[in-house]
Phi, psi and omega in degrees: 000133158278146197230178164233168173227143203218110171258095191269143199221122199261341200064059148241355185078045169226138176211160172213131244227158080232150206254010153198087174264164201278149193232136195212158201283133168103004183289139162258169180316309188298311201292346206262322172297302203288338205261324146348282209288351157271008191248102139350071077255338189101110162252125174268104193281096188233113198201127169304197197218143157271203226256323181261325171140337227272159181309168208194123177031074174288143175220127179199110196091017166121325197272198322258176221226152201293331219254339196213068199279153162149204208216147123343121131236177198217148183224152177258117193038045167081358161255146176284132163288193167330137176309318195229088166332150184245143160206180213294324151336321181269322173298339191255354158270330226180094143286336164273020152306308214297327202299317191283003153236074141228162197238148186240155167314135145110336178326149171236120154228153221238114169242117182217122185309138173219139197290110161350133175264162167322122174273344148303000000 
């Protein structure tokens, strides 16, 4: 079986790993986080949609939270990913999204809280 691997990095020095969700051809960054949030320990994967489908306030475990602000990002093999998580809604305005949110066997994708800047 072919896998991916999906890492949430809290920036707290807390992570939760899995390390074999199943890979399949056209899979994206978004289908490979929801295949996360079903396996066991579980991530709760929570998020809008814009005006074209692409993600909006991603949260995932509650974060983030008023006590603990910032944004997701996500990187690919140690690469920054795509600007806009993709869903399928957003690929059917802009089908050429889809090819920079798909994922190849063996791929690590990296979701890491990054701290809001200072509004001061």
């Amino acid at each position: 079986m072919q896998t991916v691997s999906v890492t949430i990095d809290y920036s707290n020095g807390s992570q939760k790993a899995f390390t074999t969700i199943k890979w399949s051809k056209g899979l994206t960054i978004l289908e490979a986080l929801q295949a996360a949030a079903a396996t066991p320990p579980a991530i709760d994967v929570k998020f809008g949609s814009s005006r074209n489908g692409s993600v909006i306030g991603l949260h995932l475990d509650g974060v983030p939270q008023e006590d603990l602000s910032g944004e997701w990002m996500v990187w690919v093999n140690r690469r920054p990913g795509p600007s806009r998580l993709g869903t399928d809604t957003s690929f059917g305005f802009d089908p050429g999204s889809r090819a920079e949110n798909e994922v190849d066997a063996g791929d690590h994708v990296a979701f890491k809280l990054v701290a809001a800047p200072d509004a001061g």
